[in-house]
N, C-alpha and C positions, 0 to 999 in steps of 0.2 A: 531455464534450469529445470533439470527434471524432477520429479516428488524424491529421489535417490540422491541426487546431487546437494552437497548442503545440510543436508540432515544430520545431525548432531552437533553441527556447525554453531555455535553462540552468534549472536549479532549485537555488540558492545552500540550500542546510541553512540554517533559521533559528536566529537567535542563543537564548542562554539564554531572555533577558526574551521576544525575540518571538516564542517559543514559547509562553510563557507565555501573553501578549497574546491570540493568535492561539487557542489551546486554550480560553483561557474565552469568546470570540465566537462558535465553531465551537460546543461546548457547550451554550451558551444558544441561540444559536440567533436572535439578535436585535438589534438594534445597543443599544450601551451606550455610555455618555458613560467617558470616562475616573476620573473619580471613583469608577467601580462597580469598573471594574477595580482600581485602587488597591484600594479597599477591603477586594477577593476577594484578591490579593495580599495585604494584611497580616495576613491570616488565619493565613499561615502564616511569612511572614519580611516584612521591615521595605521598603519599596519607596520613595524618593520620590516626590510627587505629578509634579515638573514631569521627572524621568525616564521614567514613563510615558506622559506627553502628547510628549516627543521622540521615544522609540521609537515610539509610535505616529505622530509626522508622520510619520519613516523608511517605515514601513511605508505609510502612503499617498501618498507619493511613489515606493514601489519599485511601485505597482499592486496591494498586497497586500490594504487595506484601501480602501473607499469612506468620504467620510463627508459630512455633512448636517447645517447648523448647527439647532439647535436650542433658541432661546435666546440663552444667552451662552454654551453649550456645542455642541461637537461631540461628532455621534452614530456612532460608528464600528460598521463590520462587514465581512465578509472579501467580499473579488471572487471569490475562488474557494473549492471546499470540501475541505478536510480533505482527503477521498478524492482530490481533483487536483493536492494539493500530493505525497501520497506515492506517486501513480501518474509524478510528473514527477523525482521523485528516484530512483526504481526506472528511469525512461528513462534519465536520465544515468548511472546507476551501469552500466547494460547499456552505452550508449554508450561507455563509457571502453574495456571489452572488445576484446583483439584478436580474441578470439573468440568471438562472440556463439553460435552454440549451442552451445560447451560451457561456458559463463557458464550460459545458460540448466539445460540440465543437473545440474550445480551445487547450481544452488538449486532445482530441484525434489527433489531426493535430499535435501534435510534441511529441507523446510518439512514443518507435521503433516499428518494425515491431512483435519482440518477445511479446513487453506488450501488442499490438494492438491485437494477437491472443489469448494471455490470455485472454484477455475483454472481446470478443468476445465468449471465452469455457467460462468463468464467467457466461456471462449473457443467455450462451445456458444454461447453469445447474442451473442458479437462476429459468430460465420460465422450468424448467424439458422435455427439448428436450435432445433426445437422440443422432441424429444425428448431424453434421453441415448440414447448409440449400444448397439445391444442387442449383450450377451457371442456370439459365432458356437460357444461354444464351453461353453453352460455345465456343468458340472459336471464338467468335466476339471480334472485334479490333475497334479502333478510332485512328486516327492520331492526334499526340500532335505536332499543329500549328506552338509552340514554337522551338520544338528540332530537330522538322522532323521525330521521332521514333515513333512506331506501342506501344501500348500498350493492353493490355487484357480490354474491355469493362467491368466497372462494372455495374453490375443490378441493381436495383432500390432497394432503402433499404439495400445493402449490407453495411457492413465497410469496404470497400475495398479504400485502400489510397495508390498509385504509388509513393514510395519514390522519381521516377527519376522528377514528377511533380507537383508541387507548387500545395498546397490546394486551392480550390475554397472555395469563402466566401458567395455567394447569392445563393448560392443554385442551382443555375441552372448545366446542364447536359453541361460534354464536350464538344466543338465543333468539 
């Protein structure tokens, strides 16, 4: 979806059930009739049949789901995926923000080191950089005051966050 597409768009958090709905289509990867779902459903707790075929018109009347009769049944599956439903709840949660980069902020200081890299290729392939940005500075170290351990200097504009030390909040450079 493009930074255009979507935008002003709300992204209502999905109920229990069409969560549920929505996770085993997303999953499969395929349209399924409602029976299936039920079924994967009562796998693990008790679901009625004609409460699954409501939520699911719900769902494709909110634009969630497409569906395609098939038979005497409809073949449901999602309009959009997974990944654009939780990229459009992370937009409104950022929207609510009086302060959008220290919102941002925030949540880079306590997501892992694996999402911090993703962010990172994300935002190199959003501005169409090929590379990652080369360190200007490598092998330079700073002593962290606190723990007496040597860590890797980072350079200016990096996202570079030391699990082993406490996020700084003003801004300023290591001691």
């Amino acid at each position: 979806m493009s930074r255009s597409q979507g935008e002003g768009m709300h992204v209502r958090r999905l109920g229990e059930l069409e969560a549920e709905i929505m996770d085993r289509l997303w999953a499969w990867q395929r349209p399924a009739t409602v029976r299936e779902i039920v079924d994967d459903i009562n796998r693990g707790r008790r679901v009625a049949y004609t409460t699954v075929m409501t939520v699911a018109d719900i769902l494709h009347r909110k634009d969630w789901l497409r569906r395609e009769k098939a038979g005497r049944a409809w073949l449901y599956e999602p309009v959009r995926s997974r990944e654009e439903y939780t990229a459009g709840l992370m937009r409104d949660a950022l929207g609510d923000s009086q302060d959008r980069p220290a919102a941002l902020l925030r949540f880079v200081e306590v997501i892992s080191d694996e999402d911090m890299a993703a962010l990172d290729a994300a935002l190199r392939a959003a501005r169409g950089d090929q590379e990652p940005p080369q360190d200007p500075h490598p092998g330079a170290t700073y002593r962290d005051q606190n723990a007496g351990a040597t860590y890797p200097e980072p350079h200016p504009g990096a996202m570079h966050r030391d699990p082993h030390r406490p996020p700084r909040h003003d801004g300023g450079s290591p001691a």
